[in-house]
C-alpha positions as CSV (number, residue, x, y, z in Angstrom):
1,X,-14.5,4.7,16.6
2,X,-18.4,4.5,17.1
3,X,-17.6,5.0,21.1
4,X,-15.4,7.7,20.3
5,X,-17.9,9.8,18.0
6,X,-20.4,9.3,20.3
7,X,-18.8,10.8,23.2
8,X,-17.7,13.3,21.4
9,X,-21.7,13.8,20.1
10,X,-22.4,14.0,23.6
11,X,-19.8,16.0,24.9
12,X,-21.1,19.0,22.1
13,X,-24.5,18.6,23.8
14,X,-23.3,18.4,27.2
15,X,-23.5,21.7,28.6
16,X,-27.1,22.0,27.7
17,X,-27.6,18.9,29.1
18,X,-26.4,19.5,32.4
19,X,-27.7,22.9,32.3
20,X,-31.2,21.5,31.7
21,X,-30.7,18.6,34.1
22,X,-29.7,21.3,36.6
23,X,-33.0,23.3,36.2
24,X,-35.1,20.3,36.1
25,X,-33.1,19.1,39.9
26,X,-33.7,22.6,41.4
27,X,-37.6,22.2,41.2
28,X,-37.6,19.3,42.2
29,X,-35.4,20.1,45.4
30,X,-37.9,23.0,45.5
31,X,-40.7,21.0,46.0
32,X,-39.1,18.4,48.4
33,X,-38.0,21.4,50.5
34,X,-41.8,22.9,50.4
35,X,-42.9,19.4,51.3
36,X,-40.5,18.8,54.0
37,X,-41.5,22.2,55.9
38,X,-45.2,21.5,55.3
39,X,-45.0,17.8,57.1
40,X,-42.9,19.6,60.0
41,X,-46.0,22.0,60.6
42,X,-48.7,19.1,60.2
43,X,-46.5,17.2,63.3
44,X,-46.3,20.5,64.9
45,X,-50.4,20.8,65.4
46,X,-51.0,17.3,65.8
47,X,-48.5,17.3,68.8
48,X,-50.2,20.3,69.6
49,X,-53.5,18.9,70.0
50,X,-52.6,15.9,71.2
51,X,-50.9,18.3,74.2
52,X,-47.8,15.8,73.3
53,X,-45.3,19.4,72.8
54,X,-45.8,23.0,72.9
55,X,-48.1,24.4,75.5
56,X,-48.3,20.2,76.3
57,X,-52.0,21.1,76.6
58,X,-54.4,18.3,75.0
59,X,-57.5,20.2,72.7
60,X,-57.4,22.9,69.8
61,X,-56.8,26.0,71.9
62,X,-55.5,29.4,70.3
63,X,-51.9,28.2,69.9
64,X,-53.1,24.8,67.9
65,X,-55.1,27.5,65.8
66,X,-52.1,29.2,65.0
67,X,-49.7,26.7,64.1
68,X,-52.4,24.7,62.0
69,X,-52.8,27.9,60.0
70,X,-49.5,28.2,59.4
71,X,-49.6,24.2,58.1
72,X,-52.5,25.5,55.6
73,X,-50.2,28.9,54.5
74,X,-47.2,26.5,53.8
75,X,-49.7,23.8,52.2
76,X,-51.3,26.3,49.8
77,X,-47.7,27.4,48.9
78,X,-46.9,24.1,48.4
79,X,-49.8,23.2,45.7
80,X,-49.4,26.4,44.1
81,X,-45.4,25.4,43.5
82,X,-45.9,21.9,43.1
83,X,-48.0,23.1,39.7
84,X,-45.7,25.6,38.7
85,X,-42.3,23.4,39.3
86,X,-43.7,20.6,37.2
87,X,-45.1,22.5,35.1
88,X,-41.9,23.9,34.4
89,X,-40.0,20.3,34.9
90,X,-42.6,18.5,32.2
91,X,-41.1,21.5,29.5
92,X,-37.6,21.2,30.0
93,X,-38.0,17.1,30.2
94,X,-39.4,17.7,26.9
95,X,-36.7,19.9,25.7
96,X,-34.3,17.0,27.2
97,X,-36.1,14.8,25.2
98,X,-35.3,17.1,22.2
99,X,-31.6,17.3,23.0
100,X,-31.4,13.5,23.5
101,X,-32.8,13.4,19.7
102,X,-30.7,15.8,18.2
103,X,-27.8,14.1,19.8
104,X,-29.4,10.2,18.4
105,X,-29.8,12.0,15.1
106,X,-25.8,13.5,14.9
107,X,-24.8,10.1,15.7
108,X,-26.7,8.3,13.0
109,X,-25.7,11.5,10.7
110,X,-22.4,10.4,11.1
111,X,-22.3,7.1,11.5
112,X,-21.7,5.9,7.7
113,X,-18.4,7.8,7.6
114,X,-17.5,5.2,10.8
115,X,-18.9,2.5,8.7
116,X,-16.4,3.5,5.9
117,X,-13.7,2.4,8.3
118,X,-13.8,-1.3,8.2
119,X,-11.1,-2.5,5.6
120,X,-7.8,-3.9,6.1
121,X,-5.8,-1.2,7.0
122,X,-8.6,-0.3,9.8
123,X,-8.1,-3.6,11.5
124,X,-4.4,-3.6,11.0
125,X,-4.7,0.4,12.8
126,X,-7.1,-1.5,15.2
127,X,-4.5,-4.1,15.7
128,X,-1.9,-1.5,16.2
129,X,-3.8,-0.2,19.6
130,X,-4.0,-4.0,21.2
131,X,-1.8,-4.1,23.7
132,X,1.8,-6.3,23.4
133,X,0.6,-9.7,24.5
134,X,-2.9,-10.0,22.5
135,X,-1.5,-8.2,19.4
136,X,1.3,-10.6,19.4
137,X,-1.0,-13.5,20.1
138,X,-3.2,-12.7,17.1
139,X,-0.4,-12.1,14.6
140,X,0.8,-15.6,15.4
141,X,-2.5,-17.1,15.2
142,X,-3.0,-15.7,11.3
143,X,0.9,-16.6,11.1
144,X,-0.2,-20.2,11.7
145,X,-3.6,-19.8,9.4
146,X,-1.5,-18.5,6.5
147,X,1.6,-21.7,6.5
148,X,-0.5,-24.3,7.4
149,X,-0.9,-25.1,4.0
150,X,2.3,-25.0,3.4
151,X,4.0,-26.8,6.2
152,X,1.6,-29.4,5.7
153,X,2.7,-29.7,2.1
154,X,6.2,-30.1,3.0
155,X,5.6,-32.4,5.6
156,X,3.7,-34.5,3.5
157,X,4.7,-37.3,1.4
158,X,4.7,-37.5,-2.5
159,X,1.8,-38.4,-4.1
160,X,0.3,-39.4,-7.6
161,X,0.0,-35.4,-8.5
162,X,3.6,-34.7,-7.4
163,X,4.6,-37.3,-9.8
164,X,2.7,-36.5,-13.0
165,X,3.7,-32.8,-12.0
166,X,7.1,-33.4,-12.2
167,X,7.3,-35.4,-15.0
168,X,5.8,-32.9,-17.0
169,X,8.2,-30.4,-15.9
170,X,10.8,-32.7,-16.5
171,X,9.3,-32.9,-20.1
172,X,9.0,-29.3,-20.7
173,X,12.8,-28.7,-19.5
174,X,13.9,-31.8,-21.9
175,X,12.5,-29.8,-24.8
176,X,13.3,-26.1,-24.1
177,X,17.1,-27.6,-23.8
178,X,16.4,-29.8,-26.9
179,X,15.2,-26.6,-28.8
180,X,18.1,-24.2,-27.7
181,X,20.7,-26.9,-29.2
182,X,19.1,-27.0,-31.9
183,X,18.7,-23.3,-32.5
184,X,22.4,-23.1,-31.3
185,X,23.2,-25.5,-34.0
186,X,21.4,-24.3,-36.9
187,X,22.8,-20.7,-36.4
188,X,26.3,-22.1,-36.3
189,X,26.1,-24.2,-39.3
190,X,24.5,-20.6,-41.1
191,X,27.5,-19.0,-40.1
192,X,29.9,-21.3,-42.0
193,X,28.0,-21.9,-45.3
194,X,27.8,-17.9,-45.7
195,X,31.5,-17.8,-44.8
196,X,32.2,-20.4,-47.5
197,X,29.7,-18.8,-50.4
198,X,31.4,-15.1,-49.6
199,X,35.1,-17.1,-49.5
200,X,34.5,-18.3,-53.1
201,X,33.3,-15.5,-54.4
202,X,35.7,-13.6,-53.4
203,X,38.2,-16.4,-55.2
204,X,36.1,-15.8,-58.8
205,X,38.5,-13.6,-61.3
206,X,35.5,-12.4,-63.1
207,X,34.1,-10.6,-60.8
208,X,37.2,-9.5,-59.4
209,X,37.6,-7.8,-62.7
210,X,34.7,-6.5,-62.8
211,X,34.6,-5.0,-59.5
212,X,38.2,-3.6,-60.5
213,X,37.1,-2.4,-63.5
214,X,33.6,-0.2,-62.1
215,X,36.2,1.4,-59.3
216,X,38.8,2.4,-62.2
217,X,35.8,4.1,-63.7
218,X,34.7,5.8,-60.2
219,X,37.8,7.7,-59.8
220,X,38.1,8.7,-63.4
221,X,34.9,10.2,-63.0
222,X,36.2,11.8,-59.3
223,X,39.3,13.1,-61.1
224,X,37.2,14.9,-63.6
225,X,34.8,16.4,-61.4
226,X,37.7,17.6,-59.2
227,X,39.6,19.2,-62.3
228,X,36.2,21.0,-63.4
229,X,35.8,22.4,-60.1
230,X,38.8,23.5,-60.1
231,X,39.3,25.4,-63.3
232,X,35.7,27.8,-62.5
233,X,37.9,28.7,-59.4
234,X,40.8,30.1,-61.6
């Protein structure tokens, strides 16, 4: 992701980059080209004098005159664009220099929202974009990290802590079951002493009588209320 916002960094700076580089290759060439026609016209006298080409005459006669005048034209030409091309190239390698820092500075700028993506699902994304064989190969490796424990465990025989653990599991189921009987038990044996105590009273004549004898009063009081009721409708 830091490659990626990098180049894309760059890629908004680009054009001025090239554009700048462009400039900054054009003087240059400029200057090579001056240089280039100015060591052409220094051979040109030399030879001349030396009566090597040209009028192949040896001395500085009126042709070696002219040609070494034209060397001192083109090398005047030359200083005078040699200072104004680098002139020109020292400001636009410092505004290069500028780009390159504005670019530096929009990369740290957004560099802690990169540095936000570095949890788990990150590397599982990260994961994601392996290709087949090493994706596969590290899934198994932390496949292998995660059940070693556990295989080892099984694979292992039972030791003093697998003992004591399971006889206090043994222990705790022994008295959960103990304590559900005896729940079981007590509820049952509930059931029938309530069953008896209601069966017997219900087999006591007194309050049979009495039971008959609040009802009896109940519907006489009904049957007068009803008759009262009746006679405001008439």
């Amino acid at each position: 992701m830091a490659l990626n916002n990098k180049k894309e960094v760059a890629n908004y700076f680009q054009s001025d980059l090239d554009k700048n580089k462009t400039e900054i290759d054009s003087l240059k060439s400029e200057i090579n080209k001056k240089e280039t026609e100015v060591n052409r016209l220094y051979e040109t006298y030399i030879n001349e004098a030396e009566g090597t080409k040209g009028t192949m005459k040896l001395g500085k006669g009126p042709v070696f005159k002219e040609k070494i005048a034209k060397h001192d034209l083109a090398k005047a030409e030359l200083d005078t664009l040699r200072k104004n091309n680098l002139d020109k190239i020292a400001e636009r390698e410092k505004k290069a220099k500028t780009l390159q820092a504005d670019l530096d500075k929009k990369v740290t700028d957004t560099q802690p929202i990169i540095d936000g993506f570095d949890g788990l699902m990150a590397r599982i994304n990260a994961l994601g974009k392996l290709p087949l064989i090493p994706s596969l190969f590290i899934m198994l490796l932390f496949l292998a990290i995660e059940t070693s424990p556990i295989i080892a465990k099984l694979l292992s025989p039972k030791g003093e802590y697998d003992y004591k653990l399971e006889d206090l599991e043994t222990a705790l189921k022994a008295t959960l079951t103990q304590d559900k009987y005896q729940r079981e038990l007590l509820v049952k044996t509930s059931a029938g002493m309530h069953d008896r105590v209601y069966d017997d009273i219900s087999q006591d004549k007194k309050l049979y009588d009495l039971q008959r004898k609040k009802a009896t009063e109940l519907l006489e009081i009904q049957a007068n209320g009803f008759l009262e009721k009746q006679k405001r409708t008439l």
